[in-house]
C-alpha positions as CSV (number, residue, x, y, z in Angstrom):
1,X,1.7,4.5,14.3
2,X,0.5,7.9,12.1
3,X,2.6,10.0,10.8
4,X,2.9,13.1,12.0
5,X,5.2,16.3,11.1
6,X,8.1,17.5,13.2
7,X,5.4,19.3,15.9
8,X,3.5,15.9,16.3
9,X,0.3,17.4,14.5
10,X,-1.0,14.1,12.4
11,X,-2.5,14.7,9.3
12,X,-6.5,13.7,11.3
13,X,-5.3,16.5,13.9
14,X,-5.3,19.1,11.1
15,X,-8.2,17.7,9.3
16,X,-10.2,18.2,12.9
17,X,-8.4,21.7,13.0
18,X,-9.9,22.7,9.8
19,X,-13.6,21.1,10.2
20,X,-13.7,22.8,13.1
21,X,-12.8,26.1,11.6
22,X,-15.3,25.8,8.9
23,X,-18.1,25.2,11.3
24,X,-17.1,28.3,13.2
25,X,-16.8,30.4,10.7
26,X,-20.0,31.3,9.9
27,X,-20.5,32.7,13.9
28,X,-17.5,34.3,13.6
29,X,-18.6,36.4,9.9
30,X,-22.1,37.2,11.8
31,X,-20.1,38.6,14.9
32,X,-17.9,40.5,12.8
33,X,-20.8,42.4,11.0
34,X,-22.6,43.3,14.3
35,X,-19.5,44.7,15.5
36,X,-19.8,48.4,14.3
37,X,-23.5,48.4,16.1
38,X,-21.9,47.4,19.1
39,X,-18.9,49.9,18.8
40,X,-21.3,52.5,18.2
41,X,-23.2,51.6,21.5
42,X,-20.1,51.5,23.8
43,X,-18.6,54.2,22.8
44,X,-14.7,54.9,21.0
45,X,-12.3,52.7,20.9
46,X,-9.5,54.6,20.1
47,X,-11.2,58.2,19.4
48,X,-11.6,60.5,22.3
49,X,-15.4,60.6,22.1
50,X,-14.6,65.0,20.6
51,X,-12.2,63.5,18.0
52,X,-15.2,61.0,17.2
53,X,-17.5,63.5,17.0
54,X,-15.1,65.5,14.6
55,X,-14.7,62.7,12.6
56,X,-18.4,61.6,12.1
57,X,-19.4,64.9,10.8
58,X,-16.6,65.0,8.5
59,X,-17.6,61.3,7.0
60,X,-21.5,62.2,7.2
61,X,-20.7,65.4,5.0
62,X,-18.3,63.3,2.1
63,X,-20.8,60.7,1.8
64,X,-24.0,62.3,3.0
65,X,-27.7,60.7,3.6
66,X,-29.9,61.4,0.5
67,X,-33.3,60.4,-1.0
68,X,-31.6,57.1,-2.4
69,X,-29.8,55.6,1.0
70,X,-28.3,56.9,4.2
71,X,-25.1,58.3,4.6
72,X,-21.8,57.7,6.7
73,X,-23.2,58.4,9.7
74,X,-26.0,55.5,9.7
75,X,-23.9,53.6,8.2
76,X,-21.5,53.3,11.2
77,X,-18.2,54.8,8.9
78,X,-16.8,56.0,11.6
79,X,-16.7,53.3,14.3
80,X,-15.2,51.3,11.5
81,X,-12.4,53.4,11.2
82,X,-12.3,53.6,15.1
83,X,-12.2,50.5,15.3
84,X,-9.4,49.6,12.4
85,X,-7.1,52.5,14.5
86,X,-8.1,50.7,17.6
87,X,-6.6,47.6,16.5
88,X,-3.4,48.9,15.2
89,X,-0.4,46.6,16.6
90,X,2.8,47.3,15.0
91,X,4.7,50.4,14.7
92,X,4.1,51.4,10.9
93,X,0.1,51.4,12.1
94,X,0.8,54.0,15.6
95,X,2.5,56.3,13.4
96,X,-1.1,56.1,11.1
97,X,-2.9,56.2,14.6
98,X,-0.8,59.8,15.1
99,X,-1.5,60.9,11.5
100,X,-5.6,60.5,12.0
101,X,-5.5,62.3,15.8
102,X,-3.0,65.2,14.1
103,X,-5.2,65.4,11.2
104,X,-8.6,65.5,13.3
105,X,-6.7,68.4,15.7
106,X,-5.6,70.2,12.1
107,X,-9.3,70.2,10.6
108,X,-10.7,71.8,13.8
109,X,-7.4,74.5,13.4
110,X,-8.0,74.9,10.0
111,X,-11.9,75.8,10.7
112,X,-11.2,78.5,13.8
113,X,-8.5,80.1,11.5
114,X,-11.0,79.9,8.6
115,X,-14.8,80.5,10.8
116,X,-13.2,81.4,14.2
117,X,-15.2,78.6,15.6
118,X,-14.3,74.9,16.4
119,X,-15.4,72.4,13.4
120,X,-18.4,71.0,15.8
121,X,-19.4,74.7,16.2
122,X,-19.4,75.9,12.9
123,X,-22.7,75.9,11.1
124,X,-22.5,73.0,8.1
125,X,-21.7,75.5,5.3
126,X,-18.5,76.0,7.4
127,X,-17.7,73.1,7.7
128,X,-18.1,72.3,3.6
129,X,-15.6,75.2,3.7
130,X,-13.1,73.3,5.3
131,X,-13.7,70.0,3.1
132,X,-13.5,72.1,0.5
133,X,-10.0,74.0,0.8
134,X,-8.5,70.2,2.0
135,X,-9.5,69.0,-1.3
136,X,-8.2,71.3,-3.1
137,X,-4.8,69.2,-2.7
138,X,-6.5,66.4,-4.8
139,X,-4.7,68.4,-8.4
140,X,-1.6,66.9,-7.3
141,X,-0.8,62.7,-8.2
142,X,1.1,62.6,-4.7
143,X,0.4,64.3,-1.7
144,X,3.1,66.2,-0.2
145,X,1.9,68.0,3.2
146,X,0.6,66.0,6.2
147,X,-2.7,67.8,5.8
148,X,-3.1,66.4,2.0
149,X,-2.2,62.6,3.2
150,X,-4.9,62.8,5.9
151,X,-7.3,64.4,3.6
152,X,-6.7,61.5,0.9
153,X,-6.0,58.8,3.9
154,X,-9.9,59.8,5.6
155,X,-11.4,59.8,1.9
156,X,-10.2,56.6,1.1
157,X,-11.5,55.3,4.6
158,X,-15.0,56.6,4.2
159,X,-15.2,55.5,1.1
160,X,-14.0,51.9,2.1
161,X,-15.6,51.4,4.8
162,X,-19.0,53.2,3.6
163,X,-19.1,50.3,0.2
164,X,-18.0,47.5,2.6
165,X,-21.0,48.3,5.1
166,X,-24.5,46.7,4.7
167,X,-26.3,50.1,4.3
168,X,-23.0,50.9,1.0
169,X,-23.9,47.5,-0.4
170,X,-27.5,46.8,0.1
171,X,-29.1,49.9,0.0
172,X,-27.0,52.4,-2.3
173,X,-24.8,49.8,-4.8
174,X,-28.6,47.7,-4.6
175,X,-26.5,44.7,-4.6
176,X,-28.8,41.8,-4.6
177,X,-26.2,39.0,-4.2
178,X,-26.1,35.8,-6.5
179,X,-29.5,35.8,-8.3
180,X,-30.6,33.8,-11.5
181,X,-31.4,35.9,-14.5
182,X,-33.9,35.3,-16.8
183,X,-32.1,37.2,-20.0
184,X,-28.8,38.9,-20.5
185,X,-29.7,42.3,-19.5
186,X,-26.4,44.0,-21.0
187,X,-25.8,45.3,-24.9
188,X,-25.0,42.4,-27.1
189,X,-21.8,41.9,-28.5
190,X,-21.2,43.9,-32.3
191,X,-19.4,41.3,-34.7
């Protein structure tokens, strides 16, 4: 007879298990990084498609497309963080799902009492009026208003999800992955 523990899983049961999950896990990593094309394609998960909008543009304009790679935008940084809310399960992560819709309705306040016009509608010097007076909280170590914790909460994000994304890797960190080098290419050690 095997042994097995006290749920009658045997020690070649696990072993199985865990083959199994190595084989898959490949499929399951390629899935994964198609999944912010696909998000993009269907639509929000958890955005209202206005609040998507809103928060696109405001991604687009803190990490923006340039001569050396693309920005937020291409780089899907917002349907990563749509889908991240989307997912959210326990409590502690709906009361961040109500801080990101709050703090999407308080940028498009604080640009019609800045520009009179609704963040979409202002014209993109506007809008880098609005970035600008939320980050002017960024002086202080800890946030303190609602409006500064979104403000630092989105920056973090973008930037996270930007770095983590093909397009942040590949193309503007112009990681190459694991090669062989011929030569140290760093400053020798001084005795």
């Amino acid at each position: 007879m095997k042994p097995a523990d006290a749920k009658g899983l045997t020690r070649r049961d696990a072993l199985k298990i865990a083959a199994g999950a190595a084989l898959s896990a490949p499929a399951l990593f390629t899935r994964a990084m198609a999944a912010p094309a696909a998000a993009a394609a269907s639509g929000p998960r958890f955005f209202t498609r206005e609040e998507l909008a809103v928060l696109d543009e405001l991604t687009e304009l803190i990490i923006p497309a340039d001569s050396h790679s693309p920005g937020a935008r291409a780089a899907g940084v917002s349907s990563f963080i749509d889908g991240r809310l989307a997912e959210a399960y326990l409590p502690v992560e709906q009361d961040v799902q109500q801080r990101w819709r709050d703090g999407l309705r308080r940028v498009d306040a604080l640009c019609r009492e800045m520009n009179g016009a609704a963040f979409l509608a202002a014209s993109p010097a506007q809008r880098v009026a609005v970035l600008t007076r939320m980050a002017a909280s960024e002086k202080e170590k800890e946030p303190t208003s609602a409006d500064d914790k979104f403000w630092r909460e989105l920056k973090s994000a973008t930037v996270y999800a930007y770095y983590t994304s093909e397009i942040g890797i590949h193309q503007e960190m112009e990681y190459k992955g694991n090669t062989l080098q011929q030569e140290y290419a760093g400053e020798e050690a001084k005795d």
